[in-house]
DRENSE-675523 format. One line per 10 residues: number of its first residue (from 1); for each residue x, y, z of N, C-alpha, C, O, CB. Coordinates in nm, 4 decimals. Glycine has a CB too. Layout:
# DRENSE-675523
NUM	X/Y/Z/X/Y/Z/X/Y/Z/X/Y/Z/X/Y/Z ~ ... $
***
This chain:
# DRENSE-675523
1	0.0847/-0.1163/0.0000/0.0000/0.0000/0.0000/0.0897/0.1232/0.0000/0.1745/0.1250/0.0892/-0.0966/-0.0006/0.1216 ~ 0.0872/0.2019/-0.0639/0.1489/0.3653/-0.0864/0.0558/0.4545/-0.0636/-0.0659/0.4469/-0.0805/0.2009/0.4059/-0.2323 ~ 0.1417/0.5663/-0.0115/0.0510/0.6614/0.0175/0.1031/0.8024/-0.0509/0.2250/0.8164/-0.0608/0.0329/0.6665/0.1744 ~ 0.0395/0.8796/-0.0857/0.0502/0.9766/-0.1896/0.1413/1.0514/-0.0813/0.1290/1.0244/0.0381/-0.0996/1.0532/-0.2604 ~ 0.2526/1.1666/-0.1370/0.3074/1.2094/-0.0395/0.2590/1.3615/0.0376/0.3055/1.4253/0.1321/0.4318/1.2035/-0.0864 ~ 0.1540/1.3799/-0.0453/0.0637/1.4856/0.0166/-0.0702/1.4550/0.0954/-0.1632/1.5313/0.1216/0.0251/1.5690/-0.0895 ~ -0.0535/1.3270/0.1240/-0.1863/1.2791/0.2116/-0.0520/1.2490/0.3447/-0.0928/1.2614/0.4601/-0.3127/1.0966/0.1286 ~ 0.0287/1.2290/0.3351/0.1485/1.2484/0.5275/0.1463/1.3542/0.5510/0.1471/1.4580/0.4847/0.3338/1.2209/0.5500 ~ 0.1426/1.3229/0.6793/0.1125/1.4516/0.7958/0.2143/1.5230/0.8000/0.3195/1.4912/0.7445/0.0858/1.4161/0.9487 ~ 0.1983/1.6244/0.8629/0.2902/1.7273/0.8629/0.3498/1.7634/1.0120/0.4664/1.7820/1.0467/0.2208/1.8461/0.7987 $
11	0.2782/1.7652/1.0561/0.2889/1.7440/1.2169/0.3732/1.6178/1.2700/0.3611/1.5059/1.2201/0.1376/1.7245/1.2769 ~ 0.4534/1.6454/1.3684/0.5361/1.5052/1.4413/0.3760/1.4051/1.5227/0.3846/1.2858/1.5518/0.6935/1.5868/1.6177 ~ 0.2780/1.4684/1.5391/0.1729/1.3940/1.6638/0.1043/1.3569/1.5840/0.0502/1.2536/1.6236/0.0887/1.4705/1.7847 ~ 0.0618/1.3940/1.4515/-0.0027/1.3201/1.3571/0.0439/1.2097/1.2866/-0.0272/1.1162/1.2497/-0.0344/1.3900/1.2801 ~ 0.1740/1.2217/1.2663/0.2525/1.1163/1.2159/0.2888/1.0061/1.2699/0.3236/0.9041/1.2104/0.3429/1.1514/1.1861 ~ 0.2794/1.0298/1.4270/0.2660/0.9441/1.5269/0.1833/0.8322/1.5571/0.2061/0.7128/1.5763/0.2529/1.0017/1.5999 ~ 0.0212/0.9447/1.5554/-0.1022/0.8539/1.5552/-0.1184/0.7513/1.4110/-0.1669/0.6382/1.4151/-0.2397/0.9616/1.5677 ~ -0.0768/0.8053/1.3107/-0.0841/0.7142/1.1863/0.0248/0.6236/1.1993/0.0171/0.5378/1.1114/-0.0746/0.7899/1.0469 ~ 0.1154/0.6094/1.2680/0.2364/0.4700/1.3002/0.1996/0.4272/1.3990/0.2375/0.3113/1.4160/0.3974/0.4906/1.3253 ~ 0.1282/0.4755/1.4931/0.0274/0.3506/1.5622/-0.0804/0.3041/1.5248/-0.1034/0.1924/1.5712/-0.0175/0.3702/1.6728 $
21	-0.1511/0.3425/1.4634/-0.2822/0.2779/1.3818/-0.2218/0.2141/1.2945/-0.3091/0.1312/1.2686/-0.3918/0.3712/1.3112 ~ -0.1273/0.1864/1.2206/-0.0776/0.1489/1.1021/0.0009/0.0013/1.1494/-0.0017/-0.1048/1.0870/0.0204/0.2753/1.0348 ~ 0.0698/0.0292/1.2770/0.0845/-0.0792/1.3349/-0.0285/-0.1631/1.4285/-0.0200/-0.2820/1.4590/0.1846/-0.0493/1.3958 ~ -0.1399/-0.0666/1.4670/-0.2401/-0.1428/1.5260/-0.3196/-0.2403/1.3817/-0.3611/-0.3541/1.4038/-0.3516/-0.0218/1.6159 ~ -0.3292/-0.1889/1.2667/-0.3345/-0.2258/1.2191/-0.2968/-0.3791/1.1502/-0.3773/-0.4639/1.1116/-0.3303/-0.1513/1.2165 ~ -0.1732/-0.3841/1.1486/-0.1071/-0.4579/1.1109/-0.0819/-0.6127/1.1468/-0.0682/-0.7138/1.0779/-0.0337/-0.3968/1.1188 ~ -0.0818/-0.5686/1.3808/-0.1191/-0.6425/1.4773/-0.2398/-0.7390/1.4461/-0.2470/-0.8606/1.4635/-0.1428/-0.5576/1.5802 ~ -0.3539/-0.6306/1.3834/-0.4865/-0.7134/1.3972/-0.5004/-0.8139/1.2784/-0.5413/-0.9288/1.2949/-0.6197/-0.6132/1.3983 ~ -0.4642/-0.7636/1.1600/-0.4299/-0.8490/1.0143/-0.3229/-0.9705/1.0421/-0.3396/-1.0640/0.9639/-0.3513/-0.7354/0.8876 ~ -0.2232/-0.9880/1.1309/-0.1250/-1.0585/1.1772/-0.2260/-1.2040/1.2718/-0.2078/-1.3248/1.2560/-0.0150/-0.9385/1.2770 $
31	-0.3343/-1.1326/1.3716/-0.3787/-1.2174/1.4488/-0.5077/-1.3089/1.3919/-0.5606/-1.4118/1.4341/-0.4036/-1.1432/1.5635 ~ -0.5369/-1.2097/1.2588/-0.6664/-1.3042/1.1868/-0.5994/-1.3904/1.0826/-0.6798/-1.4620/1.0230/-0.7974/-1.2045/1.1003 ~ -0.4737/-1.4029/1.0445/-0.3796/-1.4815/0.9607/-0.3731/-1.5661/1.0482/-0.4194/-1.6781/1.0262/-0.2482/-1.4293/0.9091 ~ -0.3179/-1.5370/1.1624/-0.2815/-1.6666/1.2580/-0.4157/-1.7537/1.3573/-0.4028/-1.8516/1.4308/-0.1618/-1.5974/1.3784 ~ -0.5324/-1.6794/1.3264/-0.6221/-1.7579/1.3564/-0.6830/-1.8903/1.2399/-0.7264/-2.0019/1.2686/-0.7165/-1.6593/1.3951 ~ -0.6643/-1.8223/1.0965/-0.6793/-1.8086/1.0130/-0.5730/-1.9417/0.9794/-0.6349/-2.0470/0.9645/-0.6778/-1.6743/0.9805 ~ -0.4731/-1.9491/0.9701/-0.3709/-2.1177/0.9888/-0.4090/-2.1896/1.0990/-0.3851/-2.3087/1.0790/-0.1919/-2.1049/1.0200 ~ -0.4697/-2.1648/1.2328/-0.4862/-2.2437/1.3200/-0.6191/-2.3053/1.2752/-0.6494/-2.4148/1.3228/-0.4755/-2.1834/1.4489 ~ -0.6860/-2.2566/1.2044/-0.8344/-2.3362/1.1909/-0.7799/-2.3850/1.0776/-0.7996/-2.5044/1.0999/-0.9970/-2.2527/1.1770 ~ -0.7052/-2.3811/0.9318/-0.6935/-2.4715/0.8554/-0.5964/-2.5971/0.9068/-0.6050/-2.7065/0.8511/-0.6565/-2.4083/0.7417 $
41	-0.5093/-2.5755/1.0097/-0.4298/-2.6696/1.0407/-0.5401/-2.7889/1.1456/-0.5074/-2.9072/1.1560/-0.2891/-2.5899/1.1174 ~ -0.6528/-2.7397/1.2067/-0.7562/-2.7789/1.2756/-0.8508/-2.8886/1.1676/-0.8578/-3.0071/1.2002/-0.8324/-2.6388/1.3286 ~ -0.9134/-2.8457/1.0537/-0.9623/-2.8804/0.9616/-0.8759/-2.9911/0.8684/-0.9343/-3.0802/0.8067/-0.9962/-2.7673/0.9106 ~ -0.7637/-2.9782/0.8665/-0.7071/-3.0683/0.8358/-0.7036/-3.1715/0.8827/-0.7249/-3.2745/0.8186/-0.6339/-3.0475/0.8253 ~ -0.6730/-3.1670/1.0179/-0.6339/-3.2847/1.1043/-0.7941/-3.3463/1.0966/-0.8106/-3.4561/1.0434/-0.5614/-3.2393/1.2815 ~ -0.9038/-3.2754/1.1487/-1.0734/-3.3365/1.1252/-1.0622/-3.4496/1.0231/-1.0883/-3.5680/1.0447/-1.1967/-3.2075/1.0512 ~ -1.0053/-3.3781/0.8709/-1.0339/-3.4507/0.7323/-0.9539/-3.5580/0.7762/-1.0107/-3.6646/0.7525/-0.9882/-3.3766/0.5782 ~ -0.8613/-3.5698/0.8225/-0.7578/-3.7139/0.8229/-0.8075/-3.7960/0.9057/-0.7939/-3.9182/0.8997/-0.6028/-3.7014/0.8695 ~ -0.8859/-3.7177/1.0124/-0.9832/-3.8117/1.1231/-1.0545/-3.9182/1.0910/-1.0619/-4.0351/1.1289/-1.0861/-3.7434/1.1820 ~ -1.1221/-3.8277/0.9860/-1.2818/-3.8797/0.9432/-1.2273/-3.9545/0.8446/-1.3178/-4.0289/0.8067/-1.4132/-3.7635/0.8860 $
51	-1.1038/-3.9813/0.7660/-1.0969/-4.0541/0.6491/-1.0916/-4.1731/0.7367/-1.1819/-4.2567/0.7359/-0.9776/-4.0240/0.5379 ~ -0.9964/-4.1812/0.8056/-0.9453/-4.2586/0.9171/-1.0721/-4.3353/0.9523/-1.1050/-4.4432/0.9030/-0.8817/-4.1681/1.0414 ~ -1.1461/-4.2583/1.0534/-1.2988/-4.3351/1.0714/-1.3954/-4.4118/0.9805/-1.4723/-4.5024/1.0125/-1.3820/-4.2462/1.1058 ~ -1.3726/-4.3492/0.8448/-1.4439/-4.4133/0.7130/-1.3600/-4.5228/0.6938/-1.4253/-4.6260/0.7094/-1.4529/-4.3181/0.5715 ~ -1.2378/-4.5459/0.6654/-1.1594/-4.6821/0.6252/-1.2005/-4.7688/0.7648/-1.2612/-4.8724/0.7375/-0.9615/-4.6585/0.5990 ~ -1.1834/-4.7506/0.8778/-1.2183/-4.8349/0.9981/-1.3502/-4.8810/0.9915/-1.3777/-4.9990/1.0130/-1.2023/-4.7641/1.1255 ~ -1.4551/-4.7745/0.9561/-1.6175/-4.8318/0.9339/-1.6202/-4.9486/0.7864/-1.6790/-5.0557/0.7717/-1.7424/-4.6619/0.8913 ~ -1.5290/-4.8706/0.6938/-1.5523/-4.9933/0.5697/-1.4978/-5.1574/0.6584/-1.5655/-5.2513/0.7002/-1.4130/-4.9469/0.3901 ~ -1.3693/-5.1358/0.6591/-1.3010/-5.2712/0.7213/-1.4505/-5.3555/0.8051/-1.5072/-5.4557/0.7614/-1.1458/-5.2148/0.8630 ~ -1.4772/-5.2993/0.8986/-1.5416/-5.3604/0.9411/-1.7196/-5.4031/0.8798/-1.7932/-5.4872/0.9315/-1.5143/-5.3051/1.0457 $
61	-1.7442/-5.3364/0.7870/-1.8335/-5.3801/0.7446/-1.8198/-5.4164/0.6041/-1.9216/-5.4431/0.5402/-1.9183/-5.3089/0.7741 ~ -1.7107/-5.4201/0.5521/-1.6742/-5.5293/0.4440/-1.5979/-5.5890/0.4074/-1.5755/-5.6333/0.2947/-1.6803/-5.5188/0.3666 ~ -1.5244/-5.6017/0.5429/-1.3775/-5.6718/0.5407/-1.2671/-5.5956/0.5242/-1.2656/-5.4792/0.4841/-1.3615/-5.7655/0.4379 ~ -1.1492/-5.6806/0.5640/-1.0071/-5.6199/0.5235/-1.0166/-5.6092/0.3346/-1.0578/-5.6996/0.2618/-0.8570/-5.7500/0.5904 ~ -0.9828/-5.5185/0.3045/-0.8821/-5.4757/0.1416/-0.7590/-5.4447/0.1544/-0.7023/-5.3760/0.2393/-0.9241/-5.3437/0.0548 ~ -0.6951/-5.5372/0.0035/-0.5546/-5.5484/-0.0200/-0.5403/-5.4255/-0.1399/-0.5797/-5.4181/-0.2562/-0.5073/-5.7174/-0.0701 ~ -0.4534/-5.3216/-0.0384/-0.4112/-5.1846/-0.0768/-0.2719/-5.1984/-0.1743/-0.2377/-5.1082/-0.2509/-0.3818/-5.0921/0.0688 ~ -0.2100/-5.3046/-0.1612/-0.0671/-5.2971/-0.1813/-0.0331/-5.3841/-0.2635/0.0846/-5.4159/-0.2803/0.0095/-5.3103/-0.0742 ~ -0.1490/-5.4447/-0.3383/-0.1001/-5.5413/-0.4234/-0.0695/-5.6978/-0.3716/-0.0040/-5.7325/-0.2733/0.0179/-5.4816/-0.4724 ~ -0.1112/-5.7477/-0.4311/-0.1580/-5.9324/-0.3703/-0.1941/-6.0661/-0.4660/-0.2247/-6.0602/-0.5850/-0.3156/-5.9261/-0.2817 $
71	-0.1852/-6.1635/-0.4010/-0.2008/-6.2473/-0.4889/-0.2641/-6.3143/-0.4020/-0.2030/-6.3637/-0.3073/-0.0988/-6.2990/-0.5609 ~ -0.4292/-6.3328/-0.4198/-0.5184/-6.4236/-0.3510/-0.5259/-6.5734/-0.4083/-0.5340/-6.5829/-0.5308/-0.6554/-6.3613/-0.3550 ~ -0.5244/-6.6627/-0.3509/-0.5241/-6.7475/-0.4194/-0.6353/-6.8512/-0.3675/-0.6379/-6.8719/-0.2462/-0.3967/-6.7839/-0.4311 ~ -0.7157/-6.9094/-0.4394/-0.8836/-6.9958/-0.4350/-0.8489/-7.1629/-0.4675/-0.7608/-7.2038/-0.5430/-1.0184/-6.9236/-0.5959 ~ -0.9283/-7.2308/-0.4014/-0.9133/-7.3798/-0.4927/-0.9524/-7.3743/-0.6505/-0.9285/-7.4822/-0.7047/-1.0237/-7.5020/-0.4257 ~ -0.9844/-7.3163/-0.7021/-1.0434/-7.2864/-0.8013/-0.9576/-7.1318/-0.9354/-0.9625/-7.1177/-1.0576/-1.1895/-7.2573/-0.7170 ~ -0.9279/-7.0953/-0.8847/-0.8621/-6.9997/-0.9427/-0.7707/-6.8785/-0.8396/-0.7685/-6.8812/-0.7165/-0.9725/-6.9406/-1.0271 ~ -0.6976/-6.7732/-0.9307/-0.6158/-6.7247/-0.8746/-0.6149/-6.5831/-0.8633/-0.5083/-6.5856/-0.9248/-0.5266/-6.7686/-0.9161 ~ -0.6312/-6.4747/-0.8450/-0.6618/-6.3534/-0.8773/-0.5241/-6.2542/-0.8115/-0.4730/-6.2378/-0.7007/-0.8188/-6.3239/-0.8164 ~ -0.5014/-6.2013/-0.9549/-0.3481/-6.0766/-0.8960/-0.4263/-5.9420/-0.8819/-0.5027/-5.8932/-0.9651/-0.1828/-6.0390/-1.0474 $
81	-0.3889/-5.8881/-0.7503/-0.4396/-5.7605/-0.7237/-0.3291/-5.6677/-0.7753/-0.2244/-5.7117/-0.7276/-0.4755/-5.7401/-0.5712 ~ -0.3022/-5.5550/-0.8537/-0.2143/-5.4790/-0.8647/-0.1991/-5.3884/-0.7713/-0.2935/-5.3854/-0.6923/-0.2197/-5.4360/-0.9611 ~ -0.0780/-5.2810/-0.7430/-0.0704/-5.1675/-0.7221/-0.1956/-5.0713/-0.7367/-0.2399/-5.0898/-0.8500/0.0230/-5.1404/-0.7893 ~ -0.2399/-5.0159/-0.6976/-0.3469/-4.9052/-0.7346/-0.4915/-5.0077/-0.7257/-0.6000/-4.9514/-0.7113/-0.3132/-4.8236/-0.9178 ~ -0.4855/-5.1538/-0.7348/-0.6350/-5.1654/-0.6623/-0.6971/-5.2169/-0.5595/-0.6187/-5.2603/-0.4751/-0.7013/-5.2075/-0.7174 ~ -0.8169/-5.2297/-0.5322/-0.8234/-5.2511/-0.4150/-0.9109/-5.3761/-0.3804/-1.0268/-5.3369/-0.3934/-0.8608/-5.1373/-0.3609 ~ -0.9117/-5.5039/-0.3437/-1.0110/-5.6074/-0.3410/-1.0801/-5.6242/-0.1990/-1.0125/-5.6264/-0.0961/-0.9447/-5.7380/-0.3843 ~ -1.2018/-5.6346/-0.1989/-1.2966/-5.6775/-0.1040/-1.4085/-5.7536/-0.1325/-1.4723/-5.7560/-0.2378/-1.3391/-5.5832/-0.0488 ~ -1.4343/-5.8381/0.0066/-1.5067/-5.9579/-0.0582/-1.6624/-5.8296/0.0101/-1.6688/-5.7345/0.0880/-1.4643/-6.1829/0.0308 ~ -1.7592/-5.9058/-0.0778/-1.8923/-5.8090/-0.0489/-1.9648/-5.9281/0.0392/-1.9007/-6.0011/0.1149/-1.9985/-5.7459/-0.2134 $
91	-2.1134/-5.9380/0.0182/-2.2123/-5.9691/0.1611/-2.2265/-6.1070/0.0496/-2.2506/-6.2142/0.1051/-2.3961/-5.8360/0.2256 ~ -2.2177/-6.1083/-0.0481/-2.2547/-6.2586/-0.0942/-2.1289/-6.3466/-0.1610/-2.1309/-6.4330/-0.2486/-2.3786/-6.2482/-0.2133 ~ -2.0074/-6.2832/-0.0759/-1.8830/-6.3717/-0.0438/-1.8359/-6.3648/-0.2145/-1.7909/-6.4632/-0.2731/-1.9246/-6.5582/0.0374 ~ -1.8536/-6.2447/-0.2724/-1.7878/-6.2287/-0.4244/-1.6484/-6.1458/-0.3825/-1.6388/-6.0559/-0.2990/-1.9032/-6.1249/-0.5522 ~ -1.5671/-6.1909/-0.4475/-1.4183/-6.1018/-0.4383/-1.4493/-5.9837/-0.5646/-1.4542/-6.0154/-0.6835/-1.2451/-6.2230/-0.4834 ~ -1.4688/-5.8422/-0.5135/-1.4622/-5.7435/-0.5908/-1.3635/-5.6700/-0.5931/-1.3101/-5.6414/-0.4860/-1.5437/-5.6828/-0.5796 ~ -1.3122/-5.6193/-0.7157/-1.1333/-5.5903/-0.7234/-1.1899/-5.4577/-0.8400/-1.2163/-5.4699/-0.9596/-0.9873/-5.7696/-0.8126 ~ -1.1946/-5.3475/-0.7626/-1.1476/-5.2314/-0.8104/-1.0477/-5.1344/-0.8049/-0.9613/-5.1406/-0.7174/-1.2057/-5.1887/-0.7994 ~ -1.0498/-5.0319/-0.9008/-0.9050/-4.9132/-0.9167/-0.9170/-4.8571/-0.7629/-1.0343/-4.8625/-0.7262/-0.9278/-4.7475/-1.0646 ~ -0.8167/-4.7979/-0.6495/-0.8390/-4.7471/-0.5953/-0.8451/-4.5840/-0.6177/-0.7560/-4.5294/-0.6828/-0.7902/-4.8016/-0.5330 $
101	-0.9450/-4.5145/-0.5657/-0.9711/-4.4110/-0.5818/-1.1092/-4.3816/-0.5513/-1.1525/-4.2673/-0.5653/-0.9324/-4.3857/-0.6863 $
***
């Protein structure tokens, strides 16, 4: 911000009051920034909560999924899970193997 040089005071007590407002200023813009990171750093941590709570609610209501790549293996056949997907068996004991995402 600039200030035209005919809008500064002329006076030492005027020039004064405008370098304390200017710093009161500054104080208050300083403390709504830093409220302002404390609630996104707050909100963050929530989102990682709740993802957290959502993978714990899936697990348990549809089993463990292989995140990391796997090789299940059946009397009957064999199924390779890659990198990037994710397999879970559903409620009528089918192995479903999708992209994760």
């Amino acid at each position: 911000m600039t200030l035209a040089v005919d809008s500064l005071p002329t006076d030492l007590a005027a020039a004064h009051a405008m370098i304390i407002a200017k710093h009161e200023a500054l104080l208050a813009a300083e403390a709504r920034a830093s409220a302002a990171e404390s609630e996104a750093e707050h909100r963050a941590l929530l989102i990682e909560k709740l993802k957290y709570t959502i993978a714990k609610l899936r697990r348990e209501k549809f089993g463990q999924s292989s995140e990391r790549g796997a090789i299940l293996e059946q009397l009957d056949s064999t199924t390779v899970i890659g990198p990037g997907q994710v397999a879970r068996v559903d409620e009528w004991k089918s192995l479903i193997v999708t992209e994760d995402g």
